[in-house]
N, C-alpha and C positions, 0 to 999 in steps of 0.2 A: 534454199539459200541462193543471193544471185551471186552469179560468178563475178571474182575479182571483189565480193564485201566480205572482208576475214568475220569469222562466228570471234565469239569470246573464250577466250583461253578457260581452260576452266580455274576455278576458284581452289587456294589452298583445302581449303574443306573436303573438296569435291577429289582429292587426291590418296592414292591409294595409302593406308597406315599401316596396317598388317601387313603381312608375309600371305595370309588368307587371303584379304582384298586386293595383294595384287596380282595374288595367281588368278580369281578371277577379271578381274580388269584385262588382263591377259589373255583370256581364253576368249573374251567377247572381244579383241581386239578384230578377227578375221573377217567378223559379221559386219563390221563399219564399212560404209562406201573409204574408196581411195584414200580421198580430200580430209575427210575427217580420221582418218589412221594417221597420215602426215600430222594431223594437226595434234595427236592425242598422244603422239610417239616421244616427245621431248619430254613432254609432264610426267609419261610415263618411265622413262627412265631415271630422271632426278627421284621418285617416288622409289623406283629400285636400289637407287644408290641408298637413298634412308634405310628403307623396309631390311636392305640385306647388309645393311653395316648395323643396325640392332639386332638384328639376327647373329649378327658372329658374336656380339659382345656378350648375347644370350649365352652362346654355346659356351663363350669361353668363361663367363660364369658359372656358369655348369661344368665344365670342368676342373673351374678351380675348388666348387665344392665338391668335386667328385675324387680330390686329393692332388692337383697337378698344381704345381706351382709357376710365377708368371715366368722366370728364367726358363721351365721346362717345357711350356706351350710355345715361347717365344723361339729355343731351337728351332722345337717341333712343325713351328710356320714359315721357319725363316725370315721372322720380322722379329724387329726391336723391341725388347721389354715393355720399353714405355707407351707401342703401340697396343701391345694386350690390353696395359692397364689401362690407356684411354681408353679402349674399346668396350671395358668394362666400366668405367666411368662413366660413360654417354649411354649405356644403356639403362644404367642405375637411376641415374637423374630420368632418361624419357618413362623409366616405370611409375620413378614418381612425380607423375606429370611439371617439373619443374620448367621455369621458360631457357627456351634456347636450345631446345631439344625437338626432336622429334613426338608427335603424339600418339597416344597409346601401345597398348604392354604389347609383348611379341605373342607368336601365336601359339596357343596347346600344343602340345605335345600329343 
């Protein structure tokens, strides 16, 4: 690459979706020269914000089938009710692949 020609950001596609793909994306981050960590570091994060706000909505569907109700998860986090239910709402929709969501299901268990 020459110095001073930015590369291409990578492509939505090319962005981690699982909780899986971003632990590894992750683990290959150390391996990168400098320049390209800088460059991979933002995408990487917005990818986290997704991958681990479907991650919660996971859990906390799984808790509410697990018997917890949203008033009682909701103490239990110290957020608002209606942040549960969002949170289970956006995960619902990203399982079934609906638009405006995030893509693909969260990861095994």
């Amino acid at each position: 690459m020459t110095a001073g020609k930015p590369a291409a950001q990578p492509a939505d596609g090319d962005r981690p979706q699982t909780l899986a793909e971003l632990q590894a994306a992750l683990a290959a981050l150390p391996q990168l020269p400098p320049v390209e960590r800088a460059r991979l570091a933002p995408t990487l994060i917005e990818a986290a914000k997704t991958v681990l706000a479907l991650e919660r909505g996971a859990a906390l569907a799984e808790a509410k089938a697990d018997g917890w109700t949203e008033p009682g998860l909701a103490r239990e986090l110290g957020v608002h009710r209606s942040k549960v239910a969002d949170a289970v709402a956006a995960w619902r929709r990203a399982r079934a692949g609906q638009p405006g969501t995030a893509a693909g299901e969260r990861s095994a268990r």
